[in-house]
C-alpha positions, 0 to 999 in steps of 0.5 A, a space after each residue: 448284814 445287820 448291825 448285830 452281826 458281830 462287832 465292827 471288825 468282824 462286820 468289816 471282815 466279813 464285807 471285805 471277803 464278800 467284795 473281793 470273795 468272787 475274784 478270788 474263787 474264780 480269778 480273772 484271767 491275766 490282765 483282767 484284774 484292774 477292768 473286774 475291779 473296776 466293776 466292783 469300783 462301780 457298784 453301791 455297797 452298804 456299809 458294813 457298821 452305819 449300813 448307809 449306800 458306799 462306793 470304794 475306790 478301785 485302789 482300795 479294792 485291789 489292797 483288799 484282794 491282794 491282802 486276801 489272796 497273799 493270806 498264809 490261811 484263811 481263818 473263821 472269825 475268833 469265837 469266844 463261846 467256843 474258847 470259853 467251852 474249851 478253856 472250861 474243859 481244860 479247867 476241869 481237866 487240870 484240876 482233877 489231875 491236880 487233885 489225883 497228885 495232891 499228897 502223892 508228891 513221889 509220883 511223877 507223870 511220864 508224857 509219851 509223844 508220837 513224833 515220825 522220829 520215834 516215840 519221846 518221853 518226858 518225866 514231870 
């Protein structure tokens, strides 16, 4: 991992998963944890933003592990270009409807959505 992979959160992020990614893809078995810690506790690893040797201490590995492991969802890093795509369509997609109501002050726009109770409607 380089410097210029990201900012110092996300390079954090990242190293954080890959330390602890195994023990979650493939769990040790009970009462394993604290030697498989241990071993991970015993290898140099480079830090993710200065890049200089670092080791972490087992108690710190176990607080990465379970804080992964107890994660509601695990999530991609955040992309601004791809918002910035989305929010740009939507943009779009405003302003043409906006244009299409201008002058038309008696239209209104009914909304139907599909929920497993029915269809709902809304009128603007």
């Amino acid at each position: 991992m380089s410097k210029n992979d990201g900012t110092a959160p996300v390079r954090w992020g990242a190293f954080r998963f890959a330390v602890v990614g195994k023990l979650l893809v493939s769990p040790p078995k009970r009462g394993e944890l604290q030697d498989a810690l241990a071993q991970l506790a015993e290898q140099v690893w480079e830090h993710p933003v200065t890049g200089e040797p670092r080791r972490f201490a087992v108690a710190t590995l176990e607080r990465w592990y379970y804080q992964a492991r107890n994660a509601h969802r695990m999530t991609l890093p955040y992309s601004p270009y791809q918002n910035g795509k989305q929010e740009a369509f939507w943009n779009q997609v405003e302003n043409r409807f906006l244009a299409m109501l201008e002058g038309c002050r008696e239209l209104s726009l009914q909304l139907r959505f599909a929920t497993p109770g029915g269809i709902f409607a809304m009128s603007i």
